[in-house]
Structures are given as structure tokens and as C-alpha cells.
C-alpha positions as CSV (number, residue, x, y, z in Angstrom):
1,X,127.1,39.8,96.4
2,X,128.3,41.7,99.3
3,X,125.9,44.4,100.7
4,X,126.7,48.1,101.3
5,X,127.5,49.0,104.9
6,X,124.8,50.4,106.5
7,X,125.2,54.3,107.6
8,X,123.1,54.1,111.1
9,X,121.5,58.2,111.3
10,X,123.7,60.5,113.3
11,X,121.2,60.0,116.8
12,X,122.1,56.8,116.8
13,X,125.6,56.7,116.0
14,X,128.1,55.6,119.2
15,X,130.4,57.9,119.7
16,X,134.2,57.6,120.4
17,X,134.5,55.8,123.4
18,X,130.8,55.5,123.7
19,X,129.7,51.9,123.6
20,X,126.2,51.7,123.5
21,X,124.8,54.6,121.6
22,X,123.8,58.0,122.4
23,X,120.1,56.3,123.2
24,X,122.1,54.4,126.3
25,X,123.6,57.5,127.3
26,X,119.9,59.1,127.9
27,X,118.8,56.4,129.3
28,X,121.8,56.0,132.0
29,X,121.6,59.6,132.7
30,X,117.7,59.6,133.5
31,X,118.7,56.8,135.8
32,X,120.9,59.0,137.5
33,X,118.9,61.6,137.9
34,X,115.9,59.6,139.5
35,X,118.6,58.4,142.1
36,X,119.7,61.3,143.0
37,X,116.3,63.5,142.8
38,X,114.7,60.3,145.6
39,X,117.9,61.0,147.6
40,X,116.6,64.9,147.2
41,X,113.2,64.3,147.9
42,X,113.9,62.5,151.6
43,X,113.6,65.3,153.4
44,X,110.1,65.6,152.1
45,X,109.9,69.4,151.6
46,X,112.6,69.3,149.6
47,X,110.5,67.6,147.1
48,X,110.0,70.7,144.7
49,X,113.3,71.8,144.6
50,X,114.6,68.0,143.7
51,X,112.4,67.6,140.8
52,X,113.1,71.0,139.3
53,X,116.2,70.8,139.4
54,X,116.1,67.3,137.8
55,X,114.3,69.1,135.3
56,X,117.4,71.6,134.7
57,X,119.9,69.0,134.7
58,X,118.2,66.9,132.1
59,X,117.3,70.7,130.0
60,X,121.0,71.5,130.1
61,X,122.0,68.1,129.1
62,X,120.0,67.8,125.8
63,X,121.1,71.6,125.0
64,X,125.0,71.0,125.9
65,X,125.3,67.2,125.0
66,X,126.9,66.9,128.3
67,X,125.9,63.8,130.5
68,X,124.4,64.4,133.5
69,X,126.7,65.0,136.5
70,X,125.9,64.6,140.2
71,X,127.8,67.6,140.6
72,X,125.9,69.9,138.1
73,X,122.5,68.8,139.9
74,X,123.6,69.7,142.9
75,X,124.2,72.9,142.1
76,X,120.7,73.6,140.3
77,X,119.3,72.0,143.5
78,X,121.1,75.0,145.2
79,X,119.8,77.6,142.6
80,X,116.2,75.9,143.7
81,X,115.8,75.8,147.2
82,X,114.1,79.1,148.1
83,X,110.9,79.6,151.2
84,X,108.8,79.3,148.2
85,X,110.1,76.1,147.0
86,X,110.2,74.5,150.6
87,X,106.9,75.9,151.5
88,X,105.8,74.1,148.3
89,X,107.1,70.7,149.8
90,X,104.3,71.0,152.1
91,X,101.6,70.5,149.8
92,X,102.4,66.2,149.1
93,X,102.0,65.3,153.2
94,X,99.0,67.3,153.8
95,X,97.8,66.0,150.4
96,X,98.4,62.4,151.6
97,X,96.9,63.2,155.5
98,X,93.5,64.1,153.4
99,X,94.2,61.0,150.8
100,X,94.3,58.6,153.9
101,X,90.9,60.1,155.6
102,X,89.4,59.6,153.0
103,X,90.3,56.3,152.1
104,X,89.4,55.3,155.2
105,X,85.8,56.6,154.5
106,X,85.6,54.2,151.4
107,X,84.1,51.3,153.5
108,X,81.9,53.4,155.2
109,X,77.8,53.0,154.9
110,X,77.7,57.4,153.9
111,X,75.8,57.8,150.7
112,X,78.7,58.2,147.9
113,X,81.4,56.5,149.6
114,X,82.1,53.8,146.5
115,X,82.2,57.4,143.9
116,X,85.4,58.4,146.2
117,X,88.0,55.5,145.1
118,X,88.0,57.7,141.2
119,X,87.7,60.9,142.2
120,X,90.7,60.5,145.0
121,X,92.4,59.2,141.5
122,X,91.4,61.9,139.8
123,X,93.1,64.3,141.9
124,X,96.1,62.9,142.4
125,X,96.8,62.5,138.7
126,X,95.9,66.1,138.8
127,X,97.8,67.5,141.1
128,X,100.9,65.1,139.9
129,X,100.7,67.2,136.6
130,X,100.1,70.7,138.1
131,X,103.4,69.7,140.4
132,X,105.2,67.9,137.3
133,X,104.3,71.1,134.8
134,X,105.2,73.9,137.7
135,X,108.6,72.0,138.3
136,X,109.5,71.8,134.7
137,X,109.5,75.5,134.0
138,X,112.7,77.1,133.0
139,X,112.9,80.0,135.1
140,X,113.8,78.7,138.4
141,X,112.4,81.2,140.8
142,X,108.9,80.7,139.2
143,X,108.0,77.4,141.1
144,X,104.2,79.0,140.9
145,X,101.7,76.2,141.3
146,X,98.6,79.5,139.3
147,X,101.6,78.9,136.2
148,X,101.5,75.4,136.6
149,X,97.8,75.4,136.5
150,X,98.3,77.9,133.1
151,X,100.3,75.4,131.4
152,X,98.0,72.2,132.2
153,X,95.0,74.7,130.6
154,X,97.0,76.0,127.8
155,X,98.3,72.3,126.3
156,X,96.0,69.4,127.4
157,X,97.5,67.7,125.1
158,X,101.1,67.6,127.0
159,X,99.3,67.3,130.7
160,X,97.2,64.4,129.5
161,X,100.7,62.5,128.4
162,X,102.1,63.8,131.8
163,X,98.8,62.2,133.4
164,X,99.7,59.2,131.5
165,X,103.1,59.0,132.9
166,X,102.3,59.5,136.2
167,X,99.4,57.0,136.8
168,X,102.3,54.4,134.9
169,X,104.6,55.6,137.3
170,X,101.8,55.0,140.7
171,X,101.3,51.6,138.7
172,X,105.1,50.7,138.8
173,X,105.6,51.8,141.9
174,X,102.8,49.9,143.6
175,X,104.0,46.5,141.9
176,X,107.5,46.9,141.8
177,X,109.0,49.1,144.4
178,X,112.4,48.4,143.9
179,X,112.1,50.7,141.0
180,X,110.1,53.6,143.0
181,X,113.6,55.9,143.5
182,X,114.4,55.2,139.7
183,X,111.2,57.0,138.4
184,X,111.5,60.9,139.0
185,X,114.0,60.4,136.4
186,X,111.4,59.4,133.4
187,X,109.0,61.8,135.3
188,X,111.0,64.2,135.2
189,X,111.6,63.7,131.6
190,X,108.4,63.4,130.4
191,X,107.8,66.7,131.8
192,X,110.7,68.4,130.9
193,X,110.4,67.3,127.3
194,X,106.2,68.3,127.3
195,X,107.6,71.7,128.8
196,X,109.9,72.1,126.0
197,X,107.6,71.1,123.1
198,X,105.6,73.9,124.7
199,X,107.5,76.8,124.6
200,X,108.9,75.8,121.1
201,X,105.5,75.5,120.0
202,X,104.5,79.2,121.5
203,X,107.6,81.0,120.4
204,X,106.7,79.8,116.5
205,X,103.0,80.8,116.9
């Protein structure tokens, strides 16, 4: 007895032309946009710009449908870079000067040296969801690390998935560093989605 054909629900449904399913689409497009947000980030303080307006891109893309174009993020990367923005891109090299001093106090006979190696964690996973939260924001003239900070306080929830994410990401990175200038993209994401939930949850409240 022959069976029924199956009717697959419309998210997963290829579209004309479209061989592997919208899910493929997403995927190829957040490994677009972690290409071109490392290419972004190599000027260092650039860094804040890159990942907000990775944020944007992959925003307009699940509002419009649209894939992601390297034309359309190079024009939110325009919209921004701002002295705010590249004064922000200071923060990760003098955060990584005081990382390395004090790694190199680890081995050291000073009383505490061996309680450093988690707190030194601890703050970069915290200051990798301040940055991810502060660059996901919609309003792209508000790159404030005090609403950053807001958002981490106001849904712990969404920063301790974003903490997740980035320690996964540190993890990848460290064993496979091919993949390093593929991650902002999932970062990215992860943050843009948790930014999203937010804001949807607030407006409903």
C-alpha cells in the first residue's frame, strides 16, 4: 500500500531554485558573514563596527528573507564606524596586554597566583558578552558598553547562552584555528537572535 507524500513544514521547504533548504541558506550566509566580519576586524579597532554590523546584516536578513550580501554589510559597516565605535576597538588589545601580564604571573610563588587562571576566564567570558550584547543592539549609534552592561543584567538568561557560545567559540578556536575567521558569524548570531528574543519579550510585557 503506497504511503501519502509527506508535506515537509513551510521552514523547511526548498525553495525554487534553492537546493538545500532554507536551513542551508542560514547556515551559508552565517558563514559569509564570519568571513567577512574577520576580514573587518583586521584592523583591530575596527572590531566593534565589524560585529555590529554583522549583527545588522543577519537582523535584516531574517526580517527581509534576503541572503546576506557582501555588499549590504558593507554598507552597515559604513553606518557603524563612528569615534565611538573605533575608540571601542581599543578596549580587546589593552584587555589582552593585561590578560598576558597576568598570565605570566600564574607560575609565580605570590600568594593567589593558581586562583588567577578562573578568574582571568571569568572575565573574558564577561567582557565577550558585554561586547557581544552592546554590538547586537539595533540602534546603531548606541555602541554603549553601560547598555550592554543593562542588557547582560536585565536577561541572564540570554548572556549566560552568549557566555556559552563564546567559551565554545575560545574552545574551537584554540583546537581548530582554521575555523577561527568562520566564528563571528555564529557569534554573531547567537547574539543577534538573544537580542531579538529580548526586545520581543519587553515589547509584550
Amino acid at each position: 500500500m503506497s504511503q501519502a507524500p509527506t508535506t515537509l513544514p513551510p521552514g523547511e521547504r526548498a525553495e525554487p531554485g534553492e537546493v538545500f533548504g532554507s536551513g542551508f541558506t542560514l547556515f551559508a550566509d552565517m558563514l559569509l558573514v564570519g568571513l567577512l566580519t574577520s576580514l573587518a576586524c583586521l584592523p583591530v579597532v575596527t572590531a566593534p563596527a565589524a560585529f555590529a554590523a554583522a549583527s545588522a546584516t543577519l537582523r535584516g536578513t531574517a526580517e527581509s528573507g534576503v541572503p546576506v550580501r557582501a555588499a549590504g554589510y558593507a554598507t552597515h559597516l559604513r553606518a557603524h564606524l563612528s569615534a565611538r565605535s573605533l575608540a571601542g576597538g581599543l578596549a580587546p588589545p589593552a584587555l589582552a596586554v593585561l590578560l598576558l601580564a597576568d598570565v605570566s604571573l600564574l607560575d609565580s610563588p605570590l600568594p593567589g597566583a593558581r586562583l588567577m587562571a578562573p578568574v582571568l576566564v571569568l572575565l573574558v567570558l564577561g567582557a565577550a558578552v558585554v561586547a557581544l550584547r552592546t554590538t547586537a543592539l539595533e540602534d546603531p549609534h548606541r555602541l554603549s558598553p553601560r547598555e550592554g552592561l543593562l542588557r547582560v543584567a536585565a536577561d541572564p538568561r540570554g548572556s549566560l547562552l552568549l557566555a556559552g557560545g563564546a567559551l565554545l567559540a575560545g574552545l574551537l578556536a584554540w583546537s581548530i584555528p582554521l575555523l577561527a575567521p568562520l566564528l563571528p558569524g555564529p557569534l554573531a548570531f547567537a547574539a543577534t537572535v538573544v537580542e531579538m528574543r529580548f526586545a520581543a519579550r519587553r515589547a509584550t510585557a
